[in-house]
Every structure is written in C-alpha cells, then in structure tokens.
C-alpha positions in Angstrom: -37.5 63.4 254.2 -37.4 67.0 255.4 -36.2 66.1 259.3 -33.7 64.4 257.0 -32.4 67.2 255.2 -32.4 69.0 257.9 -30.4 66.9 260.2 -28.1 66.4 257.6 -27.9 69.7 257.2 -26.9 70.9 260.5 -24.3 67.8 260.4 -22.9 68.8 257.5 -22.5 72.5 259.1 -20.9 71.0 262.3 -18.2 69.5 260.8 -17.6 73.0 258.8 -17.3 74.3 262.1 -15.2 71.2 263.8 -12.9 71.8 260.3 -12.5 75.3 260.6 -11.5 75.4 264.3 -8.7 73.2 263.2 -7.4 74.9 260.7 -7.9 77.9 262.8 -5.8 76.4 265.5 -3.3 74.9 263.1 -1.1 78.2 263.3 2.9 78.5 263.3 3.2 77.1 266.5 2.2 73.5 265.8 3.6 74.0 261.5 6.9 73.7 262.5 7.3 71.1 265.6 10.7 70.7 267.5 11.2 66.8 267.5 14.5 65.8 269.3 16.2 62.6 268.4 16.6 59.5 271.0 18.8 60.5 274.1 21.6 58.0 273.2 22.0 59.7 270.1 23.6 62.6 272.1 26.7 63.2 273.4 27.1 62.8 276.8 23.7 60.7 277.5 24.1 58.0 280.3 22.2 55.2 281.2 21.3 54.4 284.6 18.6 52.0 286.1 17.4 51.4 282.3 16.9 55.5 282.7 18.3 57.2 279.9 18.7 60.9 279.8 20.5 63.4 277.6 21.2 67.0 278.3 22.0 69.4 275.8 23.2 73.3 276.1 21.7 75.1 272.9 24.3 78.1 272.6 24.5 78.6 268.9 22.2 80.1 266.6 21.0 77.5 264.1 20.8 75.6 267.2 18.3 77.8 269.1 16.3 78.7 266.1 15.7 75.0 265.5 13.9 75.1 268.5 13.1 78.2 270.2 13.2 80.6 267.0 14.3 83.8 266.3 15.4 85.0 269.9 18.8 83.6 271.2 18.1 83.4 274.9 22.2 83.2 275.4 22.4 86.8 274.0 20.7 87.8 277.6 22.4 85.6 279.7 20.3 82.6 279.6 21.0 79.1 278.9 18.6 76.8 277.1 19.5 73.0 278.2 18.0 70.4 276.4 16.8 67.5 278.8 15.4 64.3 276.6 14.3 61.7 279.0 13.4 57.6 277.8 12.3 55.1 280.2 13.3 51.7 279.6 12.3 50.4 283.4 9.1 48.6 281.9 7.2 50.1 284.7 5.6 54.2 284.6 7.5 56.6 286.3 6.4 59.9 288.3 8.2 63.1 287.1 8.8 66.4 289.2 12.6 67.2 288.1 14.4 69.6 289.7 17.6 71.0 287.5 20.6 72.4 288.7 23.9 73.8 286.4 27.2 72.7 287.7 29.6 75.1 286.6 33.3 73.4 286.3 34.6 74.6 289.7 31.3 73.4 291.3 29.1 75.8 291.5 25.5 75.3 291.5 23.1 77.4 289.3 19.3 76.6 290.0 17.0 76.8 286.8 14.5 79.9 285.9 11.2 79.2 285.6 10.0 79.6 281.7 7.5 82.2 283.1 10.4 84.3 284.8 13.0 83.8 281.9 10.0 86.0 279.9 10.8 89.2 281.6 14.3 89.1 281.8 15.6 91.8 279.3 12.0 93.5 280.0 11.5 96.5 282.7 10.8 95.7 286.2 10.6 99.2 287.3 7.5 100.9 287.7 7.1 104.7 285.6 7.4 107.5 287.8 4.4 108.8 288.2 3.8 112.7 288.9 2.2 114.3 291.8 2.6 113.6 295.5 0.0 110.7 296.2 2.4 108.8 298.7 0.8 105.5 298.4 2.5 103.1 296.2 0.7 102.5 292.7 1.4 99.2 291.6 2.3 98.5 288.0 2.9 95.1 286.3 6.8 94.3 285.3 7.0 94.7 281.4 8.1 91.5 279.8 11.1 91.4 277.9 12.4 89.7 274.1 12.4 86.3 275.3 8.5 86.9 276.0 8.0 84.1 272.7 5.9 81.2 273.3 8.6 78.9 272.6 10.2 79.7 275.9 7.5 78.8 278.1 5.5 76.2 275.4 8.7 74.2 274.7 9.7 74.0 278.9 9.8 70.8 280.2 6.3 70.1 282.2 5.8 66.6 282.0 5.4 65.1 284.7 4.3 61.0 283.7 7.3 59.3 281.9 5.4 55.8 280.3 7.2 52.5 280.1 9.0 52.5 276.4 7.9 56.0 276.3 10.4 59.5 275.9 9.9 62.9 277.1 11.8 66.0 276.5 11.4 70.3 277.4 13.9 72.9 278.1 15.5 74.3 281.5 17.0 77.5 282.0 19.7 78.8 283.4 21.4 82.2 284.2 24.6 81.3 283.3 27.0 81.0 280.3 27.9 77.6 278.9 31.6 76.1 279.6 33.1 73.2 279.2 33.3 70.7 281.8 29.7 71.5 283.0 27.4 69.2 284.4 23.2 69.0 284.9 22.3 67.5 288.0 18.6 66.0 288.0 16.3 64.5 290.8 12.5 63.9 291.0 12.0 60.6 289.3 10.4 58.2 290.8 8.3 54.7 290.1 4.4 55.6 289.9 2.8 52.8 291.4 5.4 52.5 294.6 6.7 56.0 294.8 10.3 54.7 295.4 12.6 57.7 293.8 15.8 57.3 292.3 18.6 58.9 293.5 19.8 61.9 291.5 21.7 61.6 288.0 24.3 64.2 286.6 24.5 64.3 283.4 27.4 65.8 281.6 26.6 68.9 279.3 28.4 68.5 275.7 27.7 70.5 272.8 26.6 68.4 269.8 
C-alpha cells in the first residue's frame, strides 16, 4: 500500500508539474492567435494548378494590430504582405518561396528577412568609444521597434504544404503599398517527384 501511495504520489505531482508548464507557456502570444480566412475569400486570390494563393498588403492600423499588434511596420517603411497558401493538388507539396514586390512600373523589391526587419528603426552604428586603441571594437547593432515577436513568429516558414491542407506567414518588404502592385512567388514544388511549378503573381488588393 505504501509503494502505492507513493507512486501515486509522485504521479499526482508530475502532472502538477506537466499543468503548470502549460499554463506557464500559455502566455499572450498563443491568447490571442491570428487565424486568416480561406485564400479565395480574398481579393485578388487566383487559382492555378488547383494551387490557391492569396496575398494581402496589411497597411492600415486595425489591420496590423489584428495581426502583428501594436507596432505598424508601414510607419518605418516596411510592408507586411499577407501570403495564405491551400493545396488542392491531392498530392504534398515542398515549400521554399521566394517573394518579390512588383511595384506598378515593374520594379522588383526582394523581401527582408523577419530577423532583419527587427533592427530596422534600431542603431547600427557602433558608440564611439574614447582613447586611441586603433583596433576596431565590435559592438552588436541595436534592434529597433519592430523588434516584437510577431514579426519574426508570424513570418512565413513553412516549408510542407499537405494535400487539403492551408498555410499562411508574412513577407516583408521595403516599400510602400500602391495600387496596381503585384507579389511574384516561386519555390513550390511536388514532394514526392520534386517537379516545381513555375512561378505565380498574385495581385496585391487591399481588403
């Protein structure tokens, strides 16, 4: 009876343990998920190859709270974009997107990384330092307002689309939003044979 007691004892405490790391981890972050709606429901999503993708610029502020709180990336020259992928192929696909803005008189703007777009508004410049050592001291680049962990935790990183399945994240760009814009996409490709589908440009509308 004791070995028992005892066992159920230290179950009893693991669970206390396996319940308190949860609520623990159960912080702001996870309270208040951003859940996007199916890609046709957007303006602008396009079908093709029984892909269907939506991109949309987040420029105002109830938009970019909704998803990336308080911190309006646009107000430093960044902008959020939206991509919600769904795979209706019936077969897995490989993701490794590449992004690129298409401003209305063609010109490309390649994405930021989510771990770049951190220190932009921060300060890259080393203090001065006095005396007269002449070797360089390296110090780290501060980051900036858009250090939140919405901007890297809510980029898109997936990189396995299931059949029937959708997956969405955020690109950045360092650009303004205008009409007329497009999002050009590549890196999809069939899991199993590794065939990749062309490219897809998706026009940019705001909802």
């Amino acid at each position: 009876m004791r070995r028992v007691a005892v066992f159920s004892g230290v179950w009893i405490g693991l669970l206390s343990i396996t319940a308190w790391a949860a609520y623990y981890n159960n912080d702001d972050k996870d309270k208040d998920r951003f859940s996007p709606g199916a890609a046709s429901s957007y303006k602008g999503s396009q079908t093709t190859e029984k892909i269907t993708i939506a991109a949309v610029p987040f420029v105002s502020e109830e938009e970019v709270r909704s998803a990336l709180g308080k911190v309006n990336p646009n107000k430093y020259g960044v902008l959020p974009v939206l991509v919600i992928l769904e795979n209706g192929t019936g077969k897995a696909l490989r993701l490794s997107l590449q992004a690129d803005y298409i401003a209305p008189d063609s010109k490309h703007v390649d994405a930021t990384p989510a771990s770049d777009v951190t220190f932009i508004g921060g300060s890259g410049k080393p203090p001065s330092i006095p005396g007269t050592n002449p070797l360089p001291f390296p110090r780290r680049a501060k980051k900036g307002p858009l250090n939140t962990w919405e901007i890297e935790g809510r980029a898109f990183t997936a990189k396995l689309l299931p059949l029937g399945e959708k997956v969405f994240g955020f690109f950045y760009f360092q650009t303004e939003y205008k009409p007329g814009s497009r999002l050009y996409l590549t890196g999809v490709s069939d899991a199993s044979t590794g065939k990749e589908y062309l490219y897809f440009e998706v026009p940019l509308e705001k909802q």
